[in-house]
C-alpha positions, 0 to 999 in steps of 0.5 A: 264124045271121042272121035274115031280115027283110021289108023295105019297098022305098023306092025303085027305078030303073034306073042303066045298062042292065040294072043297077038299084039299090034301097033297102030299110028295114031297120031293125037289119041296116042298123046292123049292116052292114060294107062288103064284106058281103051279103044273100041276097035271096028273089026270088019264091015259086016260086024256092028259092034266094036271090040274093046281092047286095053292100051298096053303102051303109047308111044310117039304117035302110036298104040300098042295094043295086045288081045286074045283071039277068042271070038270072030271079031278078034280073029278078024282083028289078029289076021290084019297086017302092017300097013292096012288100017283100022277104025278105032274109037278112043281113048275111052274110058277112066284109067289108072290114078299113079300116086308118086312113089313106089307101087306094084302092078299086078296082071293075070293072063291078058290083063298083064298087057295094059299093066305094062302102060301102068309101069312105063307111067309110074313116077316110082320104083314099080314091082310086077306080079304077072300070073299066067296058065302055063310057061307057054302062055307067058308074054311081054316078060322082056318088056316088064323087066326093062320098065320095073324095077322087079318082076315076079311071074307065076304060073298055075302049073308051076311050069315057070317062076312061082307055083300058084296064083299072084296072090301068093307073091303079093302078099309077101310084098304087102308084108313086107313093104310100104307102097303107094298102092296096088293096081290090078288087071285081070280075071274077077276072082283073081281082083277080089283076092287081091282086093281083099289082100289090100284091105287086109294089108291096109294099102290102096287098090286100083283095079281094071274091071273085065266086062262084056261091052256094047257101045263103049261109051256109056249109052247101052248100059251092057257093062254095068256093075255094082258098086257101093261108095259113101255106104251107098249102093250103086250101078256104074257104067265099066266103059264111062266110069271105069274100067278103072275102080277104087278096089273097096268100092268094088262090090265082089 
């Protein structure tokens, strides 16, 4: 069972709109972190359960972690400063596999965050692909490019970079390379299409899967999905068996 550790928050600041990026010291968790992996944070005494955020980097002896404010626990989360502290359960959960060799990274919207962790751990030359909604809405930019080497970023309304979805530059990437595998965070529809992008393609895929969690550790079962290995079908637990999954295993 992972502990749960105080951790001091040293430093807070906003990215884009509602999504917020904060920093915490967190001694040997920070060690011990994979990309892929995430923490289940305590947002306040009056709510029971905790929130699940993506690691977006590790540091020496810190965490960074990036998330939307959307509900109550994470406006909670988004108003907390440098030096207060937080209740952090983790690291949880089963992250990347990164394979030696050259390798693309693909995120969408909040889920370009924990696939900055996946490039600063590679062991090859990483090419990003990171879709968001609008220039606006655009985040760590400065940071992929100074961990990759190729960054590629779409937007739907084409206010930056390509036009579209990160379907569109992947598949000219699978064309035309030869790479270890493919690792993805992001909305579900946006996995499947790169997951059969892959399969069509015939290269590896990872993917981070989104779900609503409860306990975080496997015991509620909440975050259940579908899977089918070996030709058997299969109910896995996101937040023990994941969040990190083969692609074709993956029932979409």
């Amino acid at each position: 069972m992972p502990d749960t550790h105080i951790c001091k928050i040293a430093g807070s600041k906003r990215l884009a709109g509602a999504v917020y990026a904060i920093t915490a010291e967190c001694g040997g968790m920070a060690e011990t972190a994979r990309a892929g992996q995430f923490v289940h944070i305590k947002c306040g005494a009056e709510r029971l359960l905790r929130r699940p955020i993506s690691i977006c980097r590790a540091g020496a002896g810190t965490l960074e972690f990036v998330f939307e404010a959307k509900g109550a626990g994470t406006r909670w989360l988004s108003g907390q400063a440098q030096g207060q502290t937080l209740d952090i359960l983790g690291p949880l959960g089963k992250g990347f596999e990164i394979p030696v060799g050259d390798i693309i990274t693909v995120g969408g919207g909040i889920g370009a965050p924990p696939m900055l962790f996946a490039a600063e751990s590679a062991k090859g030359a990483v090419t990003a692909v990171i879709g968001f909604r609008s220039a606006d809405n655009i985040i760590l930019k400065e940071d992929f490019e100074a961990a990759c080497e190729k960054v590629l970023i779409t937007t739907d309304d084409g206010s930056y970079g390509i036009r579209g979805t990160v379907a569109v530059p992947l598949e000219e990437l699978l064309k035309s390379g030869n790479y270890a595998t493919v690792l993805a965070c992001g909305p579900r529809p946006m996995l499947s299409s790169v997951a059969a992008l892959c399969l069509n393609y015939a290269t590896p895929c990872q993917v981070s899967l989104e779900e609503r969690m409860g306990c975080g550790v496997g015991a509620c079962v909440v975050c259940a999905c579908a899977t089918v290995e070996g030709g058997v079908s299969r109910m896995r637990r996101v937040c023990r068996d994941g969040p990190v999954f083969d692609a074709m295993q993956v029932v979409w």
